[in-house]
C-alpha positions in Angstrom: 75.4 -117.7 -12.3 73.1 -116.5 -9.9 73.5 -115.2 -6.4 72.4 -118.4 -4.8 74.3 -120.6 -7.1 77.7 -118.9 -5.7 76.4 -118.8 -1.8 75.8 -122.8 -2.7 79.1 -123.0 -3.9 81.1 -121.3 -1.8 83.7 -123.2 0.9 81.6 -122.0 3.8 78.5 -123.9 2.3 80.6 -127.1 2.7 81.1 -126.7 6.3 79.6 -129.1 8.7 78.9 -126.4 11.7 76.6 -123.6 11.4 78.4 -120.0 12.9 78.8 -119.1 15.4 78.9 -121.9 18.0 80.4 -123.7 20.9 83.3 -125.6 19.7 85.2 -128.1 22.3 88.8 -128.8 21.8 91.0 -131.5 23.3 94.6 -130.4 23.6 97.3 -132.5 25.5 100.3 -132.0 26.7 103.1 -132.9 28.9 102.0 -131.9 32.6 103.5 -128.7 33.2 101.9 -126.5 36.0 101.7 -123.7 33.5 100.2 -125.9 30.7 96.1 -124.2 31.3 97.6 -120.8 31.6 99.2 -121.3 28.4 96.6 -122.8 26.4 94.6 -119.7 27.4 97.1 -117.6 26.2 97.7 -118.9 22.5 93.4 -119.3 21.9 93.0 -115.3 23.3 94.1 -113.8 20.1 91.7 -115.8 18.6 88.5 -115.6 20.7 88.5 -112.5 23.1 85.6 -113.8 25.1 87.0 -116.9 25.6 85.9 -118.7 29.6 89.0 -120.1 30.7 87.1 -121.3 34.0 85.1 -123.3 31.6 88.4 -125.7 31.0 88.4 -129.4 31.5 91.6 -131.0 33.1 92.4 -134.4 33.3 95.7 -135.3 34.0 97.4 -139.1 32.7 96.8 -141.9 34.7 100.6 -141.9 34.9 101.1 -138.1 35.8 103.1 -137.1 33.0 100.5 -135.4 30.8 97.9 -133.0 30.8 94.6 -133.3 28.3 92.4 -130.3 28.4 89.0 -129.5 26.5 88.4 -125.8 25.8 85.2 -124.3 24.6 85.9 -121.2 21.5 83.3 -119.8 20.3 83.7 -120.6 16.5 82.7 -117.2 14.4 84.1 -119.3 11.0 86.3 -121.7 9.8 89.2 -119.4 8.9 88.9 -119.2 13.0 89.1 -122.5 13.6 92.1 -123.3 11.6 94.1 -120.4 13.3 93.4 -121.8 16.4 94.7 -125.1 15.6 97.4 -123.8 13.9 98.7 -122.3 16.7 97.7 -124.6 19.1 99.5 -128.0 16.9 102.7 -125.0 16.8 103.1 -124.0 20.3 106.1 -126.2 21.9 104.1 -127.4 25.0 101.6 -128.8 23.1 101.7 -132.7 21.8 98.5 -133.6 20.4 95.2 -131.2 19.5 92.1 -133.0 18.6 
């Protein structure tokens, strides 16, 4: 098998995104004036030069949740997947998309 044959076959070669990039992600949660500051704090890890004054926040038309979209720079999919996992795993969060 040849060098190009591998690369063509490897689970990066599958991906739909080419790295890095901009990648938005919706999180939601109940509203909880900590909620941003949060969110921030479980993506860090992840992506040290994350923009937190890049966030989106839209509160429910009822008042009782939160929906945010944050930018991460995507470096790979292993990256991607972390931050999901820990977003869909953190307590204040109810839905990541």
């Amino acid at each position: 098998m040849t060098a190009k044959e591998r690369n063509e076959m490897s689970p990066e070669s599958d991906s739909l995104f080419e790295f890095p990039c901009d990648f938005p992600i919706k999180v939601m949660g109940r509203a909880h004036p900590d909620f941003a500051e949060t969110i921030v704090e479980a993506v860090r890890p992840f992506d040290a030069s994350f923009d937190a004054s890049r966030i989106e926040t839209r509160a429910s038309s009822g008042g009782n949740y939160t929906g945010l979209t944050i930018t991460v720079r995507a470096v790979s999919r292993e990256q991607l997947d972390d931050i999901y996992r820990a977003l869909t795993g953190h307590p204040m969060v109810s839905v990541v998309l």
